[in-house]
DRENMI-331824 format. One record per residue: residue in one letter; z, x, y of N, C-alpha, C in turn. Coordinates in nm, 3 decimals, m for minus. Each point is the difference from the previous one (the first is absolute). Example, Ala and Ser with C-alpha at 12.3 -4.5 7.8 and 13.67 -1.06 7.14 Angstrom:
+------+---------+---------+---------+---------+---------+---------+---------+---------+---------+
| filo |     nup |   neast |  nnorth |    caup |  caeast | canorth |     cup |   ceast |  cnorth |
+------+---------+---------+---------+---------+---------+---------+---------+---------+---------+
|    a |   0.780 |   1.319 |  m0.569 |   0.000 |  m0.089 |   0.119 |   0.000 |   0.090 |   0.120 |
|    s |  m0.072 |  m0.035 |   0.105 |   0.006 |   0.082 |   0.119 |   0.073 |  m0.077 |   0.109 |
+------+---------+---------+---------+---------+---------+---------+---------+---------+---------+
END
This chain:
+------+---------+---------+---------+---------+---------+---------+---------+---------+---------+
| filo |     nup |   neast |  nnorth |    caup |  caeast | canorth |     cup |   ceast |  cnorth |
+------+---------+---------+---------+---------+---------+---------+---------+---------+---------+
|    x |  27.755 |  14.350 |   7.630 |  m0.090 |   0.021 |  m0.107 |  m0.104 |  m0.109 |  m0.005 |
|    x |   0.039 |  m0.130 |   0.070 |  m0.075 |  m0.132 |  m0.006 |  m0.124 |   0.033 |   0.058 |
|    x |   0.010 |   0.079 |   0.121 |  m0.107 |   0.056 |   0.107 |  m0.157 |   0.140 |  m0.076 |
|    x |   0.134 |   0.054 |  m0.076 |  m0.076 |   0.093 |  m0.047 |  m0.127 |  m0.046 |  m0.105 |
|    x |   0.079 |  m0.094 |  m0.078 |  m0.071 |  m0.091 |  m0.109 |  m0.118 |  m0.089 |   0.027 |
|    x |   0.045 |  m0.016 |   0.162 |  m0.109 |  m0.083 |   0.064 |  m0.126 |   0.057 |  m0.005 |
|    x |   0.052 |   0.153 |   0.103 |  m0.137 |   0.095 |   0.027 |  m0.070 |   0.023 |  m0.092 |
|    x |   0.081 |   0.014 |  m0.134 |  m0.070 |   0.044 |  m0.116 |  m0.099 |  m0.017 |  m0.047 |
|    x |   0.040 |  m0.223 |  m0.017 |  m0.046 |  m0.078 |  m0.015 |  m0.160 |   0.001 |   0.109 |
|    x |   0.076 |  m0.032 |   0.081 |  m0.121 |  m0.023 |   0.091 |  m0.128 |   0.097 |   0.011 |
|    x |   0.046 |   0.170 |  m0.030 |  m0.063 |   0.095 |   0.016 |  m0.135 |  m0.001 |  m0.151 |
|    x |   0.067 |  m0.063 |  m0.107 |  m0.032 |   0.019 |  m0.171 |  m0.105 |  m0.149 |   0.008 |
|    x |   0.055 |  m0.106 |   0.062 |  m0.107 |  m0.047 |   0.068 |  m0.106 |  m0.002 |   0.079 |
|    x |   0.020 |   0.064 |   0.099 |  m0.129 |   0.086 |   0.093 |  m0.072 |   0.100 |  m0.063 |
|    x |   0.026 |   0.076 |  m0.135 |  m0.045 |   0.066 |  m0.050 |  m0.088 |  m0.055 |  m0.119 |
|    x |   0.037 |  m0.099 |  m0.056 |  m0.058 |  m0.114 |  m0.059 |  m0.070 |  m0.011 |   0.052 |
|    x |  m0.004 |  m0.096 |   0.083 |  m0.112 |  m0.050 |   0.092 |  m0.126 |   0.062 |   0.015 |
|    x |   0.032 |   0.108 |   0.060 |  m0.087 |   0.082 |   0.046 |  m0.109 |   0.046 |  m0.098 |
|    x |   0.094 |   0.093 |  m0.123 |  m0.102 |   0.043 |  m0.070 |  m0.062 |  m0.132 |  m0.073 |
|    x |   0.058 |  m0.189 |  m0.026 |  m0.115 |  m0.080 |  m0.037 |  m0.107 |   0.021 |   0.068 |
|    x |   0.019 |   0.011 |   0.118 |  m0.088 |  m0.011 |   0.146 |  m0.127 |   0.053 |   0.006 |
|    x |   0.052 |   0.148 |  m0.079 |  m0.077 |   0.123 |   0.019 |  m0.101 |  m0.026 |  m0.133 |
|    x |   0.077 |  m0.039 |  m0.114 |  m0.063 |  m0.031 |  m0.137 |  m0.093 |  m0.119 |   0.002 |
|    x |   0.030 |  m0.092 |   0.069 |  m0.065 |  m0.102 |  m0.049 |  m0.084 |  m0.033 |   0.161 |
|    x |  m0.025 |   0.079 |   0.124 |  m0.058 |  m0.047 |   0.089 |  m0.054 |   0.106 |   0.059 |
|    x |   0.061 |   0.141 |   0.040 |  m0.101 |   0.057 |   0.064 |  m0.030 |   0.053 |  m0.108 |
|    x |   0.009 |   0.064 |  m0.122 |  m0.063 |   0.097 |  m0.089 |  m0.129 |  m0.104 |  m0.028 |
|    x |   0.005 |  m0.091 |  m0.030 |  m0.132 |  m0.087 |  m0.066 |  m0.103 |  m0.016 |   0.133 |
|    x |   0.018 |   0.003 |   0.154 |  m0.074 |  m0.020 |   0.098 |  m0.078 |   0.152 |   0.029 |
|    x |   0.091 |   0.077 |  m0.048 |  m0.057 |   0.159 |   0.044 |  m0.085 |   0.032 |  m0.106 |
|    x |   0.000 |  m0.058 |  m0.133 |  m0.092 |   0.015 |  m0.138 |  m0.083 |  m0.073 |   0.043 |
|    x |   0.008 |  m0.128 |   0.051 |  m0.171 |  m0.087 |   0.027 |  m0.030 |   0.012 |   0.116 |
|    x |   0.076 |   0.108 |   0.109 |  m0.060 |   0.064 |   0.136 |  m0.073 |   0.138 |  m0.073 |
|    x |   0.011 |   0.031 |  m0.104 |  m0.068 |   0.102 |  m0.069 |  m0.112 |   0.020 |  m0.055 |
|    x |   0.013 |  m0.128 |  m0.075 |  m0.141 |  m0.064 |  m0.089 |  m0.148 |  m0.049 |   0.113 |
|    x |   0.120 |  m0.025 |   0.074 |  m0.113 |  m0.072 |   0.139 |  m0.065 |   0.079 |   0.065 |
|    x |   0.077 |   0.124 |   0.020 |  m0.089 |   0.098 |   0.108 |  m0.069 |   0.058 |  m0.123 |
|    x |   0.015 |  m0.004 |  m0.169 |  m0.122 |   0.057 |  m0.044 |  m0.118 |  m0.101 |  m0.010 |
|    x |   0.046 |  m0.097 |   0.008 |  m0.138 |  m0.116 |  m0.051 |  m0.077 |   0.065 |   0.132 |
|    x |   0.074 |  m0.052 |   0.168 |  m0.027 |   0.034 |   0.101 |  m0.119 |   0.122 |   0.002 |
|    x |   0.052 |   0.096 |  m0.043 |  m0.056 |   0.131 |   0.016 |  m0.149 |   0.009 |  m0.083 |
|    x |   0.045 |  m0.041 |  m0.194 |  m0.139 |  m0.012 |  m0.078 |  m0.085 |  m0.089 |   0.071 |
|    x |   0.054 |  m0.096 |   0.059 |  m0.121 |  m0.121 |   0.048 |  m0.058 |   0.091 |   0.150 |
|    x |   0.072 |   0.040 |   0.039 |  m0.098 |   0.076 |   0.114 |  m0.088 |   0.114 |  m0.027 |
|    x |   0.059 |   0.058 |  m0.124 |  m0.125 |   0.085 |  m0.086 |  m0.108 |   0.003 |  m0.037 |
|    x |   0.015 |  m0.163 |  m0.063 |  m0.084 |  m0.056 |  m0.055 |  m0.102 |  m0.075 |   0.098 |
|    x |   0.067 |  m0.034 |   0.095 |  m0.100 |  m0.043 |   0.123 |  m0.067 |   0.114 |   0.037 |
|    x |   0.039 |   0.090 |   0.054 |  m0.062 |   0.095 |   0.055 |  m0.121 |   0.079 |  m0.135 |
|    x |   0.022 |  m0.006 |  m0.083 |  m0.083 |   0.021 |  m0.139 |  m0.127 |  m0.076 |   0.039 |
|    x |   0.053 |  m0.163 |   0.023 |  m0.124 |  m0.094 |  m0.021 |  m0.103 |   0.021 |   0.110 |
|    x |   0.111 |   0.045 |   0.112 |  m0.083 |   0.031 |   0.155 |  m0.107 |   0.126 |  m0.068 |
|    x |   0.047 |   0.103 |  m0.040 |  m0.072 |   0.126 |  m0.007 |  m0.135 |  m0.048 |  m0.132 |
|    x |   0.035 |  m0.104 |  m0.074 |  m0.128 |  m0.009 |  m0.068 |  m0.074 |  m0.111 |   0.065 |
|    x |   0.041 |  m0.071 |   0.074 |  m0.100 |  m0.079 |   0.057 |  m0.076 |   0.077 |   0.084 |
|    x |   0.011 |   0.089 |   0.108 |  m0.061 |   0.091 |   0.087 |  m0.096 |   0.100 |  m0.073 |
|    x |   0.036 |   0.040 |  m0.170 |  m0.076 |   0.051 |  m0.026 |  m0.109 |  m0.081 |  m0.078 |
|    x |   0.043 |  m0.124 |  m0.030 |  m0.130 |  m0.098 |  m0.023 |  m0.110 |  m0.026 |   0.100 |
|    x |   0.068 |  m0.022 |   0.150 |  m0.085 |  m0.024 |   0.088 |  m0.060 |   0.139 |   0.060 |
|    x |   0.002 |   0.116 |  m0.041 |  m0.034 |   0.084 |  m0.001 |  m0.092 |   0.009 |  m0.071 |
|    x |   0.004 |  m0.008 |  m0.127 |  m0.099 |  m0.002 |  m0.054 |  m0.092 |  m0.122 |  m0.004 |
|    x |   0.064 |  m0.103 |   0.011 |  m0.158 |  m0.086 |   0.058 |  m0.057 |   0.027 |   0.082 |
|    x |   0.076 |   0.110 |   0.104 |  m0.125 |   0.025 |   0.188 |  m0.089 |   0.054 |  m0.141 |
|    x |   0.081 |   0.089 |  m0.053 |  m0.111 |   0.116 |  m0.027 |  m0.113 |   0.005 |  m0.135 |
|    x |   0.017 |  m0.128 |  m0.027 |  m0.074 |  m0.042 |  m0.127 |  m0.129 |   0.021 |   0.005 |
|    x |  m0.083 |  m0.036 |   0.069 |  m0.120 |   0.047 |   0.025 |  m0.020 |   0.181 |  m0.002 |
|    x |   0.057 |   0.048 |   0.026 |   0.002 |   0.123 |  m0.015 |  m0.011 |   0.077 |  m0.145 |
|    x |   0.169 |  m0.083 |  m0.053 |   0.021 |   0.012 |  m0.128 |  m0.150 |  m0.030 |  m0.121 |
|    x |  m0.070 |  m0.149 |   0.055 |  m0.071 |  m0.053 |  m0.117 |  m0.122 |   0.111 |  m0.060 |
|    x |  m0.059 |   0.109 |   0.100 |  m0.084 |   0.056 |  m0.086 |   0.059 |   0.085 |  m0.136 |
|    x |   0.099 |   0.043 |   0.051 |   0.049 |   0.048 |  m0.129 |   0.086 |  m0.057 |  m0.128 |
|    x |   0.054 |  m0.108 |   0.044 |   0.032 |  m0.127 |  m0.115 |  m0.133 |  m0.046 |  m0.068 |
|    x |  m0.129 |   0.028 |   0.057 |  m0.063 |  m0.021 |  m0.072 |  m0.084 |   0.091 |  m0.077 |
|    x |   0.051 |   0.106 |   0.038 |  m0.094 |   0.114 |  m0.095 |   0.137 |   0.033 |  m0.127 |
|    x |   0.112 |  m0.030 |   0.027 |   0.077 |  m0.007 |  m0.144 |  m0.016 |  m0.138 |  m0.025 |
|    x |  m0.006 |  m0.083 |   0.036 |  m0.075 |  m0.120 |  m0.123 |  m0.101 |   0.043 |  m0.055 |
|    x |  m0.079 |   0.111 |   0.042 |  m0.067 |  m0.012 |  m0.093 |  m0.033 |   0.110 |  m0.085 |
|    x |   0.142 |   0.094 |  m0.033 |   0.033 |   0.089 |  m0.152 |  m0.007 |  m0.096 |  m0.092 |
|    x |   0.042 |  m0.046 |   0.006 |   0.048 |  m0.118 |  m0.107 |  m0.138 |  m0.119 |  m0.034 |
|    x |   0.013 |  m0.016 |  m0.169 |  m0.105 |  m0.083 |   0.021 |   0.100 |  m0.130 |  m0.073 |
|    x |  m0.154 |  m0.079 |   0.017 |   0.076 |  m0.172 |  m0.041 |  m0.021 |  m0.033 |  m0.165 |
|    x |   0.155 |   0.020 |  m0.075 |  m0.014 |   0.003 |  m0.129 |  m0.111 |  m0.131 |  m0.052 |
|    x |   0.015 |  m0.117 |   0.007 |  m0.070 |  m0.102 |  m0.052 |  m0.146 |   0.067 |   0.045 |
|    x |  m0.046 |  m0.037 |   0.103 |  m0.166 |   0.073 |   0.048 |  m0.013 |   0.170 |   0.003 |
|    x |   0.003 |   0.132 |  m0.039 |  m0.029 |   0.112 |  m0.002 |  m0.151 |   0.034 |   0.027 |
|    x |  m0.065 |  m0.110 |   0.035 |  m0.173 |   0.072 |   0.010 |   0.019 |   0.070 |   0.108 |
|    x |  m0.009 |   0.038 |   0.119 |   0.035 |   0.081 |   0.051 |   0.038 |   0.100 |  m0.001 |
|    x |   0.075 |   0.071 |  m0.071 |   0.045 |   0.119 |  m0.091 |  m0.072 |   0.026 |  m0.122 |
|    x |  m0.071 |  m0.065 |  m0.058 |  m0.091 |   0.021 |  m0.098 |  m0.149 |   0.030 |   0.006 |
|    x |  m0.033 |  m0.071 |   0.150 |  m0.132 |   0.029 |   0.080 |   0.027 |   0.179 |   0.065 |
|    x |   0.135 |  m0.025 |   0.029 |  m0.003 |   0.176 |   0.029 |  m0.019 |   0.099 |  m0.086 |
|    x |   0.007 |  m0.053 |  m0.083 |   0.032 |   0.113 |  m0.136 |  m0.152 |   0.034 |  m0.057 |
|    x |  m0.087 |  m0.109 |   0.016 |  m0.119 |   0.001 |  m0.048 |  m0.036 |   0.062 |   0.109 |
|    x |  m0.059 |  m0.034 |   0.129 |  m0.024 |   0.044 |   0.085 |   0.006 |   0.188 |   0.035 |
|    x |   0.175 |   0.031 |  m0.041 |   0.047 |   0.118 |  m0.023 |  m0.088 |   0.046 |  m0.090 |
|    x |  m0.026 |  m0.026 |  m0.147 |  m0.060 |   0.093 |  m0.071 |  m0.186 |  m0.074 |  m0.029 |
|    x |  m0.022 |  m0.063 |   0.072 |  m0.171 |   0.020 |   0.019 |  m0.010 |   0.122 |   0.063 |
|    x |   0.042 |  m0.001 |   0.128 |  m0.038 |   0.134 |   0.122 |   0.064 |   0.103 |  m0.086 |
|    x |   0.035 |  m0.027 |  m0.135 |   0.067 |   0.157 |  m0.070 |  m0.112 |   0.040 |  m0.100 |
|    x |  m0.097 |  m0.131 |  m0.064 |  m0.086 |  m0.015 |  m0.077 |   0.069 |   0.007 |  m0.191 |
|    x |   0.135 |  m0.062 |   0.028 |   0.046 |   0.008 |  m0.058 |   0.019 |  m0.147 |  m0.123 |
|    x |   0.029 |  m0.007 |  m0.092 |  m0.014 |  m0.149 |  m0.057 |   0.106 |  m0.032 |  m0.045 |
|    x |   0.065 |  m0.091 |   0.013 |   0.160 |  m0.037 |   0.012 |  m0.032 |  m0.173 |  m0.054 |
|    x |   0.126 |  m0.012 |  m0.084 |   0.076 |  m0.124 |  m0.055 |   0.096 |   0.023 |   0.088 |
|    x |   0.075 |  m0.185 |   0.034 |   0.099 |  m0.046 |   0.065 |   0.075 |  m0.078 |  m0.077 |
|    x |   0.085 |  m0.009 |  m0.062 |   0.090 |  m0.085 |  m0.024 |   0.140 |  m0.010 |   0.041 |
|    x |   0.039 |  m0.122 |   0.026 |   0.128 |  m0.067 |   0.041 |   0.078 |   0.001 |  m0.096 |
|    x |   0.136 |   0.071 |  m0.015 |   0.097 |  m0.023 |  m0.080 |   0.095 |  m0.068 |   0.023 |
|    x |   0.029 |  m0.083 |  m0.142 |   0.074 |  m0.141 |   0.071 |   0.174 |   0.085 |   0.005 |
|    x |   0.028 |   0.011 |  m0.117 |   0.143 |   0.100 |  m0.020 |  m0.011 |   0.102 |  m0.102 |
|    x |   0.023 |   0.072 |   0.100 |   0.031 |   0.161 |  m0.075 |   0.100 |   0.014 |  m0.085 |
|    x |   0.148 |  m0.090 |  m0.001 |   0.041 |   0.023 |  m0.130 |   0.065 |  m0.172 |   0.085 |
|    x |   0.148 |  m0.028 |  m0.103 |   0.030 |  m0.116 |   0.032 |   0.152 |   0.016 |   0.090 |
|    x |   0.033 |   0.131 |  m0.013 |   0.099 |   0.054 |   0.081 |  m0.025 |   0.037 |   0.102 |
|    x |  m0.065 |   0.051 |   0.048 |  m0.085 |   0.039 |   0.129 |  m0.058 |  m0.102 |   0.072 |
|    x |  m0.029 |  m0.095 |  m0.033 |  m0.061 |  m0.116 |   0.086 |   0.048 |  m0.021 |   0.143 |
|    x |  m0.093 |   0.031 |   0.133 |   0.039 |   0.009 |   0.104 |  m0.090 |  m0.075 |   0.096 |
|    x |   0.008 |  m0.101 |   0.082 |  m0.071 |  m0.052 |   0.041 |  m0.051 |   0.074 |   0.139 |
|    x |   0.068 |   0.090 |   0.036 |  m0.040 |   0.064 |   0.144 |  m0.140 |   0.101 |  m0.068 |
|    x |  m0.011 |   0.046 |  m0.134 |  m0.112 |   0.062 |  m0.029 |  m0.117 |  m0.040 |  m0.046 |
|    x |  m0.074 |   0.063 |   0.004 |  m0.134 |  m0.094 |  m0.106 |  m0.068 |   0.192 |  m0.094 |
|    x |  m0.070 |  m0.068 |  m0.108 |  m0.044 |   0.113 |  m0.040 |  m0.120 |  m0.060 |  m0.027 |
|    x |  m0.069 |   0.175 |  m0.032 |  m0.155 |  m0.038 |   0.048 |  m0.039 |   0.150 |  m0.154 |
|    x |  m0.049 |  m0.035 |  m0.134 |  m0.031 |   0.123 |  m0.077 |  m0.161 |   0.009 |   0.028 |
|    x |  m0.052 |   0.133 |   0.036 |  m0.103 |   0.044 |   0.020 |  m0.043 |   0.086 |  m0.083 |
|    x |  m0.120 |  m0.019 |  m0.040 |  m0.113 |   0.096 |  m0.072 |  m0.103 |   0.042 |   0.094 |
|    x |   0.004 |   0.115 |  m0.026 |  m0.112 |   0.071 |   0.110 |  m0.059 |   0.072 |  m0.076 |
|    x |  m0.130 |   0.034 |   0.022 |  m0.097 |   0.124 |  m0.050 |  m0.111 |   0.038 |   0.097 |
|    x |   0.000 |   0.146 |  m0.009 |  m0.042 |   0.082 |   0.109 |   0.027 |   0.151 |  m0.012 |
|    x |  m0.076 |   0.022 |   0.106 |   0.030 |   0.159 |   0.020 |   0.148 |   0.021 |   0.060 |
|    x |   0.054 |   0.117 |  m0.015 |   0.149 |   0.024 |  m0.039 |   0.032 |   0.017 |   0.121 |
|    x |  m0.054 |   0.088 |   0.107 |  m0.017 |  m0.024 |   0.128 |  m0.025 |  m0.152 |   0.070 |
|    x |  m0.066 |  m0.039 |  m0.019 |   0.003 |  m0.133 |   0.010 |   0.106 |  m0.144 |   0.018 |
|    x |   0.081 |   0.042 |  m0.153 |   0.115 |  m0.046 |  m0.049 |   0.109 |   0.044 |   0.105 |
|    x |   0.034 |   0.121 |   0.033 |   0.106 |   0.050 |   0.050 |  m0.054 |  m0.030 |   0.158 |
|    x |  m0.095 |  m0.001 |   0.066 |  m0.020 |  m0.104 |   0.090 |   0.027 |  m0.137 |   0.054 |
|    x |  m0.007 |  m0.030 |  m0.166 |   0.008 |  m0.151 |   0.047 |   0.165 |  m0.006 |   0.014 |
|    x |   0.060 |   0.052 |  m0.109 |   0.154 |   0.012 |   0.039 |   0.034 |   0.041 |   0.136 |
|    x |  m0.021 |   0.041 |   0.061 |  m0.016 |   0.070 |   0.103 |   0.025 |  m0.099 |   0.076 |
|    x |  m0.140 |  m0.085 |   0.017 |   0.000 |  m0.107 |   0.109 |   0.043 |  m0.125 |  m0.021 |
|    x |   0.022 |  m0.081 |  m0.091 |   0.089 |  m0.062 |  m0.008 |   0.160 |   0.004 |  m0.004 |
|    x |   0.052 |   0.148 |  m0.001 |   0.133 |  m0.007 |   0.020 |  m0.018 |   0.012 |   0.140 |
|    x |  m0.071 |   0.042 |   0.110 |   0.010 |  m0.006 |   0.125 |  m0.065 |  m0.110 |   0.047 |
|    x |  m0.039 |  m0.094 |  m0.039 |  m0.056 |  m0.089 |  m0.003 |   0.100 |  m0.110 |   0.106 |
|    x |  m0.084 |  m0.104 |  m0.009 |   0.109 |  m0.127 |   0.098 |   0.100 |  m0.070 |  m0.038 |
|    x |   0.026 |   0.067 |  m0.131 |   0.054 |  m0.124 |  m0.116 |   0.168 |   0.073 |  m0.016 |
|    x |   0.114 |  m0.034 |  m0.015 |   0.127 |   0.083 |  m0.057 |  m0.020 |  m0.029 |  m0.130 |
|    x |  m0.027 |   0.140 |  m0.076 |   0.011 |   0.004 |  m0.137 |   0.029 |   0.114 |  m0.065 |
|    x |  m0.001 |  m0.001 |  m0.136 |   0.042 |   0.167 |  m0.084 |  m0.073 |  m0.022 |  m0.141 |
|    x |  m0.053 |   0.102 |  m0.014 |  m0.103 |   0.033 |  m0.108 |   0.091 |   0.059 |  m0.115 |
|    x |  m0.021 |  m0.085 |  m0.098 |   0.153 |   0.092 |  m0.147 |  m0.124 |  m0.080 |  m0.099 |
|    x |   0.044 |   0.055 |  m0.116 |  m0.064 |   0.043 |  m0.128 |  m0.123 |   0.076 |  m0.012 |
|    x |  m0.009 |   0.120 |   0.059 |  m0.143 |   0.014 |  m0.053 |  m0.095 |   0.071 |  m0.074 |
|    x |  m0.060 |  m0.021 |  m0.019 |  m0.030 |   0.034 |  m0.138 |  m0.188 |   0.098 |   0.012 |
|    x |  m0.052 |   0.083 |  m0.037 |  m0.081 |   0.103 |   0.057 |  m0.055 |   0.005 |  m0.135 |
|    x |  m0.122 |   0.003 |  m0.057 |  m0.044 |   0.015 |  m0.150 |  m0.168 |   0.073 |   0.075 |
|    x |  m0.033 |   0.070 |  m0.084 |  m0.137 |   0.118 |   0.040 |  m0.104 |  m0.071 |  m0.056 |
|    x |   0.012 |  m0.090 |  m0.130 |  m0.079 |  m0.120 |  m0.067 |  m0.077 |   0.105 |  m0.058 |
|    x |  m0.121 |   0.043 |   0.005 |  m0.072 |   0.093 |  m0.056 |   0.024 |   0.157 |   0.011 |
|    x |  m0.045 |   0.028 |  m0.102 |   0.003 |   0.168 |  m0.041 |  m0.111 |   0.088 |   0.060 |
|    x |  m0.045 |  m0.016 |   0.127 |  m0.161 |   0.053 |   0.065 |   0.116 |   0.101 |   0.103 |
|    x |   0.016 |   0.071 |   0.018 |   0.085 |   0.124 |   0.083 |  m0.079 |  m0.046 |   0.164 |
|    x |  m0.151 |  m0.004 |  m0.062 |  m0.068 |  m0.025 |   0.190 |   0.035 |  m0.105 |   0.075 |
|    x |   0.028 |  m0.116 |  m0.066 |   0.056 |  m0.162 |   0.049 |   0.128 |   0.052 |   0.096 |
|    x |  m0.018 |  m0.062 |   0.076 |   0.179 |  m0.002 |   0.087 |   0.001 |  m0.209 |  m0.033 |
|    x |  m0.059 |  m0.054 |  m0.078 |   0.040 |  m0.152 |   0.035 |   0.158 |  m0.022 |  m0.100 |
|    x |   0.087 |  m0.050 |   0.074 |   0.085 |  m0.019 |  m0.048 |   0.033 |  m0.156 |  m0.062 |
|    x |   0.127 |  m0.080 |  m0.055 |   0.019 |  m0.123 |  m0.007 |   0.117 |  m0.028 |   0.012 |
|    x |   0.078 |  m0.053 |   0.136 |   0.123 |  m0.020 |   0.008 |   0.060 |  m0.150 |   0.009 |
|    x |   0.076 |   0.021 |  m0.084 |   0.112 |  m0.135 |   0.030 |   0.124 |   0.007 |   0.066 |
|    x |   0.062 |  m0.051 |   0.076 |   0.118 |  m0.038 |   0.072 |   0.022 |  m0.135 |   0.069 |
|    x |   0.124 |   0.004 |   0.053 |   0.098 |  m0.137 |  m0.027 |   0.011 |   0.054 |   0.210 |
|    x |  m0.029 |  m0.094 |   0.052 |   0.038 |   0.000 |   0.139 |   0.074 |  m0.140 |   0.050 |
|    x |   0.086 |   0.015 |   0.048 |   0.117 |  m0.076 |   0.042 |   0.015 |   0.023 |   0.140 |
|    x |  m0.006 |  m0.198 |   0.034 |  m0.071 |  m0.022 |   0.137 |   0.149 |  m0.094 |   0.033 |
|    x |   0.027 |   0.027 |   0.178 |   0.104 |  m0.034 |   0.020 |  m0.003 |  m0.175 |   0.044 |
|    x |   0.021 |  m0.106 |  m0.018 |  m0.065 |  m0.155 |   0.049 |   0.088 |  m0.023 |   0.101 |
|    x |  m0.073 |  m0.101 |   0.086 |   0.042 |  m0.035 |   0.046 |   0.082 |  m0.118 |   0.032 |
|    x |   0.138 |  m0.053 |   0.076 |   0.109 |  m0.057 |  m0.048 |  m0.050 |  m0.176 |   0.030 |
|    x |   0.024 |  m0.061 |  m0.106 |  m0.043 |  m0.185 |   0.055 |   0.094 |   0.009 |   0.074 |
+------+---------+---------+---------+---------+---------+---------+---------+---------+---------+
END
């Protein structure tokens, strides 16, 4: 029985052993052989990421010259909130060749909730022939500028049926451009 007690022993020991073995040495090497092949793997992702945007940077620098005529015709939808003469010379410009007579004013804020610095507003008075008017709308929304024409307002002013001169006000909202 001394023998048997031995094996027992010896066996309840080897079994000990082992599973410390298993618990405290390979299970923790096969968890940070785990973690490793993911770092491994994201970091080669992420390399290969940085590869594919650098190639398309230097891509686009060959091709920048190409690119610049048209980076510069959308610079210039947009006008420059602090200086707007430029957009205001159009507008006049727009309604001389309409023979039309127009006020410009700059609105600082349209309400105090709305305050947006990517916009600028611009309230216009116009008077003219009605044809005229709907012309000029016309060409300034197709105009060079990104903008949208809201409030407006259409009054006949006199009671003469033969007159087509009309007097309009509206609110045009101009898109700026970013400092």
């Amino acid at each position: 029985m001394k023998t048997q007690n031995k094996i027992y022993s010896t066996s309840a020991f080897f079994v000990v052993t082992v599973t410390l073995l298993i618990v405290f040495l390979i299970y923790p090497t096969f968890r940070d052989f785990r973690e490793k092949s993911r770092e491994i793997l994201y970091n080669k992702e992420k390399t290969v990421f940085l590869h594919m945007q650098k190639q398309e940077l230097d891509n686009f620098e060959q091709n920048f010259k190409n690119y610049q005529a048209n980076l510069n015709k959308i610079e210039k939808l947009f006008i420059d909130p602090k200086n707007p003469v430029d957009f205001i010379r159009f507008l006049e410009q727009t309604s001389y060749s309409l023979n039309l007579d127009v006020d410009i004013n700059l609105v600082k804020d349209i309400t105090k909730e709305q305050t947006n610095t990517q916009l600028s507003y611009f309230q216009i008075y116009s008077k003219g022939d009605f044809n005229d008017i709907l012309e000029f709308f016309e060409k300034i929304e197709n105009g060079p500028y990104l903008l949208q024409i809201n409030k407006l307002t259409l009054d006949a002013g006199n009671s003469d049926e033969s007159s087509s001169m009309v007097e309009a006000s509206f609110l045009i909202q101009v898109t700026n451009k970013q400092s």
